[in-house]
N, C-alpha and C positions, 0 to 999 in steps of 0.2 A: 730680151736684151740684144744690141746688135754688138756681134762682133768686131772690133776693132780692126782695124789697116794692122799687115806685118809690119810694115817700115811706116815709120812718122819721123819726118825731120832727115838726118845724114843716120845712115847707121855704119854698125861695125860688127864683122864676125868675130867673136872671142871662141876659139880652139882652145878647150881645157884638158890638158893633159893627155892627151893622143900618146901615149909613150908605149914603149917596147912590152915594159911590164915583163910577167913572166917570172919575177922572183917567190910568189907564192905568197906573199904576205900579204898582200890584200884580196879580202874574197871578190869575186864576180859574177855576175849572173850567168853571163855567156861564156861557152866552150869556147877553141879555136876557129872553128868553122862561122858560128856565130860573131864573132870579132872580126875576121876576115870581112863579112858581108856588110859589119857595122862601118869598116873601116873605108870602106869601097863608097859607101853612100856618102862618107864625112866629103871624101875627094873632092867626091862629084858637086857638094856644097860650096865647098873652099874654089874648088875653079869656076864654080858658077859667080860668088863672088868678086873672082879676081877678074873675069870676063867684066864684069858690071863695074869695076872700079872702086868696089865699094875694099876698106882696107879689111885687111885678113890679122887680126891679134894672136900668135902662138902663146901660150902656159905651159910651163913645165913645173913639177914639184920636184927636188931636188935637196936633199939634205946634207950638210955637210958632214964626212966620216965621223969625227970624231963626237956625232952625235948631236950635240950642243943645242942646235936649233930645233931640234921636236918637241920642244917642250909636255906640254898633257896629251900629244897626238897619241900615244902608245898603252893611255892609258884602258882602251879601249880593246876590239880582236885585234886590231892591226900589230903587226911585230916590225921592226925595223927593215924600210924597203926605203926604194929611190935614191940610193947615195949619192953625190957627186962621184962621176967617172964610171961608174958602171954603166951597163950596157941596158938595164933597165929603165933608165931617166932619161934614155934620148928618147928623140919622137919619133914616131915611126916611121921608118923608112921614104912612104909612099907620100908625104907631109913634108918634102924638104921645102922649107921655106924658101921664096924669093928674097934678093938681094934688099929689095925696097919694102920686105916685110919686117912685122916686130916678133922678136922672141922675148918671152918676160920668163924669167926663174922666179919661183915662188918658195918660201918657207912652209908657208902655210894654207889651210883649205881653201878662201876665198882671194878671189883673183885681185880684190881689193887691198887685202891685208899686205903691208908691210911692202907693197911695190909702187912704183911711178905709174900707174893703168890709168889714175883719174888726169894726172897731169897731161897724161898721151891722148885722153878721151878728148880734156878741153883743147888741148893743139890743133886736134881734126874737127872739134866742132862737131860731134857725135851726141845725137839724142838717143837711137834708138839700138840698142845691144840683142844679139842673136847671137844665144847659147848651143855648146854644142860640146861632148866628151862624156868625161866621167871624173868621177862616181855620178852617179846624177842626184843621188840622197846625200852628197858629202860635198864635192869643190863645185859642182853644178849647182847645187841649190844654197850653198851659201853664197856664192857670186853671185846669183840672180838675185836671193834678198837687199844684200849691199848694194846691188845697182839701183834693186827699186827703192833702198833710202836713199840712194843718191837722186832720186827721180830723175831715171833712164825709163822710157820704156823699155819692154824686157821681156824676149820673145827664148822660147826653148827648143831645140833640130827634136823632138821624143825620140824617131828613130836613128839618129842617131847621136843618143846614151847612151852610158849602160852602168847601174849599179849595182851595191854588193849584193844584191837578192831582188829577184822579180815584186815580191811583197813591198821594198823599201821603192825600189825604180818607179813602182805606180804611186808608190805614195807622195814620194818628192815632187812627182808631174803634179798629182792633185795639190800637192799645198802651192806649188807655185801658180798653178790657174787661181789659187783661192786669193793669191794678191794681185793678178793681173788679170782681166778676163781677155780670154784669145792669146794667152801667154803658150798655150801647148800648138805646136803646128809641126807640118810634116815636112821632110825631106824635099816631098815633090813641092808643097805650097810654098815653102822657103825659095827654091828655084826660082818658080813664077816669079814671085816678087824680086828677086833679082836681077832678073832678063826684064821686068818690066819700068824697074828703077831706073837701070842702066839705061832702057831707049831713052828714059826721060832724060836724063842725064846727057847722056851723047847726044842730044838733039837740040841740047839747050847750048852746049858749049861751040 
């Protein structure tokens, strides 16, 4: 079987939930050292996009205090994390978004659920979505299914995710190559096809 092109059509980098974290309530695979190194390769993706023109989508989960919107999320390990206004639900530092970028607040897992993302997809005229954050077994892999019922193609950064356990992180990559093939790609191959969009792109306008 041949491998599919990264980018088909306009694409868009969707940044799922880059946030501070650090409140304990959701497990992770990676230490601080390893999240440091995750967070360094996300950059270097996000500026290689924004170099290329192609847009950059922020996620954040976010819950409001007084609870209300978590619905079944808790029924689960997870205990009560992300509130509005804590220091956990911003993004991370190193992720401050540009002026003429998007930031979306989410309720819930997929980046689909409950926000304006499809309506912002069809404004730009975007086929092709390039995942990238965490969980990768939780807001990663439910926004990649959603997209591909939305028929988006629907590419994933592997290195850089990160989910609640090395066991679920590989398994989430495997079931999303099982709906998309050529859907798991690297750091570096994601780059390339960014520098190589963008020539097309700046060369054409």
């Amino acid at each position: 079987m041949i491998m599919p092109g990264i980018i088909e059509g306009r694409p868009a980098l969707i940044a799922v939930d880059v946030q501070k974290g650090g409140d304990g309530a959701i497990p992770h695979m990676h230490g601080p050292d390893e999240r440091q190194e995750q967070v360094r390769r996300i950059v270097a993706v996000v500026n290689a996009a924004r170099a290329a023109g192609i847009p950059v989508i922020f996620f954040r989960e976010a819950h409001r205090r007084n609870l209300v919107d978590f619905g079944r999320e808790l029924d689960g390990v997870e205990t009560v994390h992300l509130l509005e206004g804590d220091r956990s639900s911003e993004l991370v530092d190193e992720l401050a978004p540009h002026d003429d970028e998007y930031v979306i607040t989410k309720r819930r897992y997929s980046c689909f659920f409950g926000t304006d993302l499809e309506i912002l997809l069809k404004g730009l005229r975007v086929d092709t979505l390039i995942l990238l954050g965490g969980l990768t077994d939780v807001c990663v892999h439910y926004t990649f299914v959603d997209a591909h019922q939305h028929d988006y193609f629907t590419r994933v950064v592997e290195d850089c995710c990160g989910g609640s356990s090395h066991v679920r992180h590989a398994a989430a990559l495997d079931a999303m190559e099982y709906l998309q093939t050529g859907a798991r790609r690297s750091s570096v191959e994601v780059m390339a096809a960014f520098a190589a969009y963008g020539a097309v792109v700046g060369g054409a306008s």
